[in-house]
N, C-alpha and C positions, 0 to 999 in steps of 0.2 A: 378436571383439568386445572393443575396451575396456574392462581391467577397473578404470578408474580412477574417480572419484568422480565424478559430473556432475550439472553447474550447467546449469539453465535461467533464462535473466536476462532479466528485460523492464522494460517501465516503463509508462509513460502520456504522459509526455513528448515520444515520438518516438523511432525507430531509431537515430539520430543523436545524439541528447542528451549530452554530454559526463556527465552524472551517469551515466548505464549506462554506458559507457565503461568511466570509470576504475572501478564497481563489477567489471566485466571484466575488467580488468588484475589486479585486486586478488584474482582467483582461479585465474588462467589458471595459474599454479603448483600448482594444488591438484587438479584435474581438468580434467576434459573439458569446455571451455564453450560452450556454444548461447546466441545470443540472438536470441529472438523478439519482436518489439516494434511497436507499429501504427508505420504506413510515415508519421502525420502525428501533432501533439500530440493525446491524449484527455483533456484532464484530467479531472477531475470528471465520470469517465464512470460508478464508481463498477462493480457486479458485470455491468451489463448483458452482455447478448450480443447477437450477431444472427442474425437469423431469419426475415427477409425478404428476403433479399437474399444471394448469396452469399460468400464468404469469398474473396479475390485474394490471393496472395504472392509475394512475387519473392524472390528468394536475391542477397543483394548481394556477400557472400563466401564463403567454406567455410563458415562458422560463424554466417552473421549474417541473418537473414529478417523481410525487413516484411509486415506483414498490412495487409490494408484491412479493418480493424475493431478492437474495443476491446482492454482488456489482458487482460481474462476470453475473450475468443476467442482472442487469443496462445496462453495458456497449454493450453488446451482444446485446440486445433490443433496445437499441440506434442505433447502427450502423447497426444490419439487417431490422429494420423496422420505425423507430421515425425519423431520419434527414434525409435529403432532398439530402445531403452529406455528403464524409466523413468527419469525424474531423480531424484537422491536431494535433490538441492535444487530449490526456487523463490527465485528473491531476485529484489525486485520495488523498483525503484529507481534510481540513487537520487533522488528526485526534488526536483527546487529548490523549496523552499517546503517546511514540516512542514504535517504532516498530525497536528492534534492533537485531542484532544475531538471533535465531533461531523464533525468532518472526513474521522473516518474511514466513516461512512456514505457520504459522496458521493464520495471517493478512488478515483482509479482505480488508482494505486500499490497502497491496501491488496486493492481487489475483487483484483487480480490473484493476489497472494498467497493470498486467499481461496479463489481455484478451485484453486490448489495445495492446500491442506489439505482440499480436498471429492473432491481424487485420492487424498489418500491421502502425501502429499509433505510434507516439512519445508518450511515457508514463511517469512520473515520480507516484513518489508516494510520500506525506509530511505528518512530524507525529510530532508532537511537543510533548518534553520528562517533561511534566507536566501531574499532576496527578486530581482525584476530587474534592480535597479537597482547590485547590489552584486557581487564577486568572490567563489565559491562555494568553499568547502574540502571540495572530495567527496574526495578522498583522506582526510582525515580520517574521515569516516562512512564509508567503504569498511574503514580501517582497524579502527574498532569491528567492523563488520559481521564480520571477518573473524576477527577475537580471539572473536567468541561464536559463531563454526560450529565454530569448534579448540576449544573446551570443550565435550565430549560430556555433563560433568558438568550442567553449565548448560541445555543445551539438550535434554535428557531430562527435566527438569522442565516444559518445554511437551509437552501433548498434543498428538500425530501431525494429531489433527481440530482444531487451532486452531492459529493462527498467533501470531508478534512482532512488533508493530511498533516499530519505533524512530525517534526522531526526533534527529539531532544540532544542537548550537549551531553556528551557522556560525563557528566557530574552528579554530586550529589543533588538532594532537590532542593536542599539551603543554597546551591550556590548558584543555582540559576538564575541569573537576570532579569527574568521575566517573558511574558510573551511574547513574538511579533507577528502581528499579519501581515505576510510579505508578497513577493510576486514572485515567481519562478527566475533561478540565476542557471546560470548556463554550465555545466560541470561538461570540463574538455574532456576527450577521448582519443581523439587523434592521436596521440605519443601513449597513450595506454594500451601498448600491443606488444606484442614480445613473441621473436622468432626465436624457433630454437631447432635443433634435432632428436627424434625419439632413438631408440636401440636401435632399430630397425631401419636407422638412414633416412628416414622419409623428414620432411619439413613440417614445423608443426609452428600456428601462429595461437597468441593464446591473448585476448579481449580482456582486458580490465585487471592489467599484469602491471600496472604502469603506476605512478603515483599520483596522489590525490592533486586535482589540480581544478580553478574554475574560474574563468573571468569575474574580474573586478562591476560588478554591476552596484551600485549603489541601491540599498532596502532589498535584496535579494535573497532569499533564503540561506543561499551557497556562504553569502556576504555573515548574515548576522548569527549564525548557526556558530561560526570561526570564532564572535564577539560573545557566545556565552548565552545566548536568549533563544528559547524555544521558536519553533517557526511554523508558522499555521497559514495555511493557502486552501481555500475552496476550491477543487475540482470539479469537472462535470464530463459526462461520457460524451464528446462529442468536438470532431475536428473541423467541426465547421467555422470558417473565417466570415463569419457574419458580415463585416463591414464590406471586405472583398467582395462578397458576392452580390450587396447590392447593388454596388461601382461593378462589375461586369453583368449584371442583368439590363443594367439601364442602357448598356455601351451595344449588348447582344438583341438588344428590342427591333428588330426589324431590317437584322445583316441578313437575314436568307432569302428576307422576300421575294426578292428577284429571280430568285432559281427553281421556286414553286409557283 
């Protein structure tokens, strides 16, 4: 068995996607690469699984398998039945479009990454903040991606149980800014919807029809992404409001008593 470093690489995009691709290229020097990726695009499929319905794959090359299902079944079906072993990486990307502020809720680039670090796996997530109308510099964001797995230094500072996500300006990699560790900005939605009618008369509303738009938050991803500098935020699987729930345990310590 291989005892070289191995990559599991998928996306939401599609098997095909030229953004996994060149993140593929971009490590095929470095290990051993698998990539698992749904066999059509998911976008915004976000941590789902499935569960009524069985899991289909076909093997397109040595190294390359579509799923019929999201990118949290990818990876799941990777690591409980497809390699040999575990991976020491997830890289989940790179996906056209950033994934910033509340993007990463519904992301299926980041869910992916997610089920990586809920194995136990080094996960990032890469989204490159171009659109489809435009020529995409994923070599660049692969390049990044690739500078922060070769710094053991860097990447020992993320917890095993959470993940990185990154989002690069769609530029070349000379012209990037540099990096920022930022906090999650807020990208609106509300006016990103658009009603229209099909042939057939009926009403049809269509989600994320609308234009790019995201509150002004200062050191925010959404903010410094616009200013040209990569943007790196630690994730972690998990919606718990820590500080809230100590402030309602201390408040809920001995409201029932009376009724028992």
């Amino acid at each position: 068995m291989s005892q070289k470093p191995l990559f599991l690489i998928t996306n939401d995009d599609g098997v095909h996607a030229p953004g996994m691709l060149a993140l593929a290229a971009a490590f095929k020097d470095m290990g051993d690469v698998v990539i698992v990726a749904p066999h059509v695009e998911r976008s915004a499929s976000s941590h789902a699984i499935t569960i009524y319905s069985p899991l289909r794959m076909e093997q397109i090359s040595s190294n390359t398998y579509a799923v019929e299902g999201t990118p949290a079944d990818c990876v799941m079906l990777a690591i409980r039945k497809l390699l040999r072993r575990k991976p020491n990486w997830v890289l989940s990307g790179i996906n056209r479009g950033a994934n910033l502020g509340v993007d990463t809720i519904y992301s299926g680039t980041v869910g992916a990454a997610m089920e990586g670090t809920l194995h136990g796996i080094r996960s990032i997530a890469v989204s490159s903040y171009g659109s489809a109308r435009e020529s995409i510099h994923y070599e660049a964001a692969a390049k990044v991606v690739r500078m922060l797995v070769e710094r053991q230094d860097i990447m020992d500072t993320v917890p095993i149980n959470s993940l990185l996500n990154i989002n690069v300006p769609n530029l070349p990699f000379g012209k990037l800014k540099g990096i920022a560790v930022t906090s999650l900005g807020r990208r609106v939605y509300e006016e990103g919807m658009q009603e229209g009618t099909d042939p057939r008369g009926r009403a049809y509303y269509w989600i994320g029809a609308g234009g790019e738009m995201f509150d002004d938050i200062p050191d925010s991803d959404c903010v410094l992404i616009d200013q040209g500098f990569v943007t790196a935020s630690v994730l972690r699987p998990s919606f718990l409001d820590e500080q809230s729930n100590s402030l309602l345990k201390a408040k809920m310590a001995g409201a029932f008593d009376q009724h028992f």
